[in-house]
C-alpha positions in Angstrom: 0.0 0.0 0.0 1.2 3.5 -0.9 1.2 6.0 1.8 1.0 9.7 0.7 0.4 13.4 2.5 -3.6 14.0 2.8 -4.3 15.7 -1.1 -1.1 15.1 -2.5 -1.7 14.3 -6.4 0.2 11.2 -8.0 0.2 11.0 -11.3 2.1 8.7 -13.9 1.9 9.2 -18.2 3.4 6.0 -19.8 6.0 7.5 -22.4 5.4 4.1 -24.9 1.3 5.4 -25.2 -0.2 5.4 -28.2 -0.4 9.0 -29.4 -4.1 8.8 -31.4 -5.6 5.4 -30.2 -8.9 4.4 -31.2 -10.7 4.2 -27.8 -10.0 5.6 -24.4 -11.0 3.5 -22.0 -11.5 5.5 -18.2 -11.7 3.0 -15.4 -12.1 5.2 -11.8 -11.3 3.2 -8.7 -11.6 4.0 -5.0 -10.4 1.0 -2.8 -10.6 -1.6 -5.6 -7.7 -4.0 -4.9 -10.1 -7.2 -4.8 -10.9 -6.5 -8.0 -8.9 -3.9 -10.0 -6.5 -6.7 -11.3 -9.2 -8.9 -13.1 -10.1 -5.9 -14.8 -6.9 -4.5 -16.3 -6.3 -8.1 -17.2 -9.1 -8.2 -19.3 -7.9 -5.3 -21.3 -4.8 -5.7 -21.9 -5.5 -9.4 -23.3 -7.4 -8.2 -26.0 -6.2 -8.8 -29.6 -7.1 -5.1 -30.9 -4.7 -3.0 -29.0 -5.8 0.0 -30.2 -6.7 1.4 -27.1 -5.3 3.5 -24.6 -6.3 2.9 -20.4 -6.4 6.0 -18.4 -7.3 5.1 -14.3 -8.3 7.9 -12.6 -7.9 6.9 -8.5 -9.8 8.9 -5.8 -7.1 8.2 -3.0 -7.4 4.7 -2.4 -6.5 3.5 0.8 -6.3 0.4 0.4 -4.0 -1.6 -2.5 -5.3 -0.1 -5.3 -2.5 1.9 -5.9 0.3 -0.8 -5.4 -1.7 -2.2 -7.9 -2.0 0.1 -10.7 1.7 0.8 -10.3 2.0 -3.0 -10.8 0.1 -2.6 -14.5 1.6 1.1 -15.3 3.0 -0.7 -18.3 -0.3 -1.3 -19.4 -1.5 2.1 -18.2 -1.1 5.1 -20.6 -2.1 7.4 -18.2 -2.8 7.2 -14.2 -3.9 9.3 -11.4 -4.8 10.0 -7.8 -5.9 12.2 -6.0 -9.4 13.7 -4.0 -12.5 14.0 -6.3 -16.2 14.9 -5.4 -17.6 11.3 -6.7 -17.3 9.0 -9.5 -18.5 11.5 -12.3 -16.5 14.2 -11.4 -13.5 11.6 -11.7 -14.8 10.6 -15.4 -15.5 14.4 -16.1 -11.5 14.8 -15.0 -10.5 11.9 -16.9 -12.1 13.4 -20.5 -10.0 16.2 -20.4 -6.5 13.9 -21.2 -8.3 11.0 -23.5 -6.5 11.1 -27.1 -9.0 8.8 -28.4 -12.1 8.9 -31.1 -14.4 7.2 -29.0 -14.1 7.0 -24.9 -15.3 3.7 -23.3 -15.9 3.6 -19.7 -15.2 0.6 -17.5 -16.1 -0.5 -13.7 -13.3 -1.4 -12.0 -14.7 -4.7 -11.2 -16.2 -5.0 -14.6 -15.0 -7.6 -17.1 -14.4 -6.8 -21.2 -15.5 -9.9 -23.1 -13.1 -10.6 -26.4 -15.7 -9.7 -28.7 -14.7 -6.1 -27.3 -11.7 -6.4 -29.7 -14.1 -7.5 -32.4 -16.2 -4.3 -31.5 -13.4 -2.1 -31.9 -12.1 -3.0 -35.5 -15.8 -1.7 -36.3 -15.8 1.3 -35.4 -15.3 3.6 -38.3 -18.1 6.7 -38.6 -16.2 9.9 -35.8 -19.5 11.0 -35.4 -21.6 7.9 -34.4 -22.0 6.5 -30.9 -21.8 2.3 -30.9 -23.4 0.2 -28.5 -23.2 -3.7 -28.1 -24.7 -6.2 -25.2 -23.7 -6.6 -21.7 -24.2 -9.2 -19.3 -25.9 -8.7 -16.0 -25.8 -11.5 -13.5 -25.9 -14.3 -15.9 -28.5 -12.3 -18.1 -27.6 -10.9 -22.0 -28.5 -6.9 -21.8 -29.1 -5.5 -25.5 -31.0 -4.4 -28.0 -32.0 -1.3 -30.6 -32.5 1.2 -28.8 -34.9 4.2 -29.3 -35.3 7.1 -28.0 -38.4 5.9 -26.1 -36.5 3.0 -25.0 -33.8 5.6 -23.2 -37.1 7.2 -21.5 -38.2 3.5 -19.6 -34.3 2.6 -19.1 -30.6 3.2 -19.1 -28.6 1.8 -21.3 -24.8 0.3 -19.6 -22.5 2.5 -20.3 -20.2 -0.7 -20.1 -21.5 -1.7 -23.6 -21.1 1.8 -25.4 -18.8 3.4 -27.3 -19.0 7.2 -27.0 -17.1 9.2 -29.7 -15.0 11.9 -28.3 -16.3 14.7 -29.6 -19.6 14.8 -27.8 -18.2 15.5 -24.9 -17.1 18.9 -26.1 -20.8 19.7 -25.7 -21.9 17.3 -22.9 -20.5 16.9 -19.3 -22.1 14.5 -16.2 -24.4 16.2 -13.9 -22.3 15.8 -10.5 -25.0 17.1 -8.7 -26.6 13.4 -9.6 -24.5 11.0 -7.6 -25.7 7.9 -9.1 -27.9 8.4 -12.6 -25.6 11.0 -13.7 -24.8 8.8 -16.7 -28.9 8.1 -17.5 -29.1 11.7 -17.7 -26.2 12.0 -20.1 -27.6 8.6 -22.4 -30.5 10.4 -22.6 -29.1 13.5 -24.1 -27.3 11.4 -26.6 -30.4 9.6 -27.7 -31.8 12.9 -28.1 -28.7 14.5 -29.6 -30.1 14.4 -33.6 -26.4 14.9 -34.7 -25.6 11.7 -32.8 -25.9 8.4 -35.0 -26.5 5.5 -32.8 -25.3 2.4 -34.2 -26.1 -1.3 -32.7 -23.6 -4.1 -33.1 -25.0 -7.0 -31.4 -21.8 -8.0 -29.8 -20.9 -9.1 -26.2 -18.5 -6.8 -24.8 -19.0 -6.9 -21.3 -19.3 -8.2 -17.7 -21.2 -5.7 -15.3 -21.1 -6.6 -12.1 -24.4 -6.0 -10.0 -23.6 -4.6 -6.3 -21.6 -1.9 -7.8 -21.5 2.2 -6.8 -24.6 2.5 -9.0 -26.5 -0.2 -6.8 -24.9 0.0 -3.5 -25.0 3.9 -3.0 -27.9 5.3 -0.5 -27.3 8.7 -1.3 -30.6 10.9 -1.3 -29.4 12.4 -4.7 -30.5 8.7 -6.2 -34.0 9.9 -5.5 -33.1 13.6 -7.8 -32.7 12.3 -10.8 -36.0 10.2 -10.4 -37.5 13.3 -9.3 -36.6 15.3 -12.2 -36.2 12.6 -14.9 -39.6 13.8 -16.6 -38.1 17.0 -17.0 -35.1 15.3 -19.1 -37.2 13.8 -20.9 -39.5 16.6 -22.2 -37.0 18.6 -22.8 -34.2 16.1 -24.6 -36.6 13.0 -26.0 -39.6 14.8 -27.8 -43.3 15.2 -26.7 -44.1 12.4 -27.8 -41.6 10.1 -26.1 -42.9 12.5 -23.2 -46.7 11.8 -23.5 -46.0 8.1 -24.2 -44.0 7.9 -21.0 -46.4 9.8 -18.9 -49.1 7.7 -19.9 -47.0 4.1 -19.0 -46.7 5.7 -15.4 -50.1 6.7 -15.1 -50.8 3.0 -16.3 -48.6 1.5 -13.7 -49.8 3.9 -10.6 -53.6 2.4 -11.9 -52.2 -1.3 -11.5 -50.4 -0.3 -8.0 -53.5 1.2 -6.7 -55.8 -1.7 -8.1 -53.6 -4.2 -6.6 -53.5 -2.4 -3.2 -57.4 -2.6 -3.3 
């Protein structure tokens, strides 16, 4: 375990990095030494190594460090050092990708091999790809639409954002844990955007992450506001049609209670 002053930034920038990689991946860890490993390992044995890996570390305490030091090889660029939650990590983390499209990874997440595959088809700078994830056991993936966006997120483990939206688009930090719904569903809305579907595998999320674990009252915002979002981003009539599905289910509840 690395022991450092309270605030003190470490950073490393691999020298060998590919200067103009295809995808950036962004992995952010906090205390993810149980896991961390697995995940690198199923990066960097990939075929298509036309990736860079940037790991952007909140001040771990724990042996997270030791290991991304370990991998920094592997690593074209690494940091660590106090954030204000995950998204404000990713949101530091876009400011040094070099690549066309950015990919973001749990750290206890897995990348199938099809995730090489996946990468060798990516060739329109402008369109954002998305393939299938598994969830416990479970295949996640499909066309999506933009009324599909308005009932659910999409895993931003299966999709390939290109770069250049995020010149325009940042994540809401003030939502602590839907903060990427609310950016999927300005893509889906984002007419300049093509979305592409590839059904391919390319990768494992792991329920019982931050996403499901985290209490924080903020998880209740973004439901709170979400009809705003998608008013404003999705069309009325992606609006309407989702109104009416809740007013449909609050009928059910109520019948059922009865």
């Amino acid at each position: 375990m690395v022991k450092k002053p309270e605030s003190e930034k470490i950073s490393y920038r691999n020298p060998e990095a590919l200067n103009e990689p295809k995808v950036s991946i962004i992995i952010v860890t906090y205390n993810a030494g149980l896991y961390l490993e697995n995940c690198i390992n199923s990066i960097i044995s990939q075929q298509n190594k036309d990736y860079e890996l940037l790991i952007f570390d909140g001040e771990s305490n724990d042996n997270t460090i030791s290991i991304i030091q370990k991998k920094q090889e592997n690593i074209s660029y690494w940091q660590s050092e106090k954030d204000k939650g995950i998204y404000d990590a990713m949101n530091k983390a876009l400011e040094f990708v070099r690549g066309k499209w950015v990919f973001f990874l749990g750290a206890d997440d897995l990348l199938f091999n099809e995730f090489s595959e996946m990468l060798s088809m990516l060739n329109k700078p402008k369109a954002l790809y998305y393939g299938n994830c598994m969830i416990d056991d479970q295949l996640f993936g499909k066309k999506y639409s933009n009324y599909h966006i308005s009932k659910i997120n999409y895993c931003h483990q299966a999709i390939f954002y290109p770069a250049f939206i995020f010149n325009k688009y940042k994540y809401e930090t003030k939502y602590k844990v839907y903060a990427d719904y609310a950016l999927n569903i300005l893509c889906w809305g984002d007419n300049t955007i093509e979305k592409i579907y590839i059904p391919k595998n390319i990768s494992n999320y792991k329920l019982g992450g931050f996403s499901n674990n985290n209490n924080n009252k903020s998880t209740d915002l973004f439901k709170l506001e979400k009809p705003q979002w998608i008013k404003k981003h999705l069309g009325k009539t992606v609006y309407l049609r989702y109104c009416y599905r809740k007013w449909k289910a609050k009928i059910r509840t109520e019948q059922d209670f009865f």
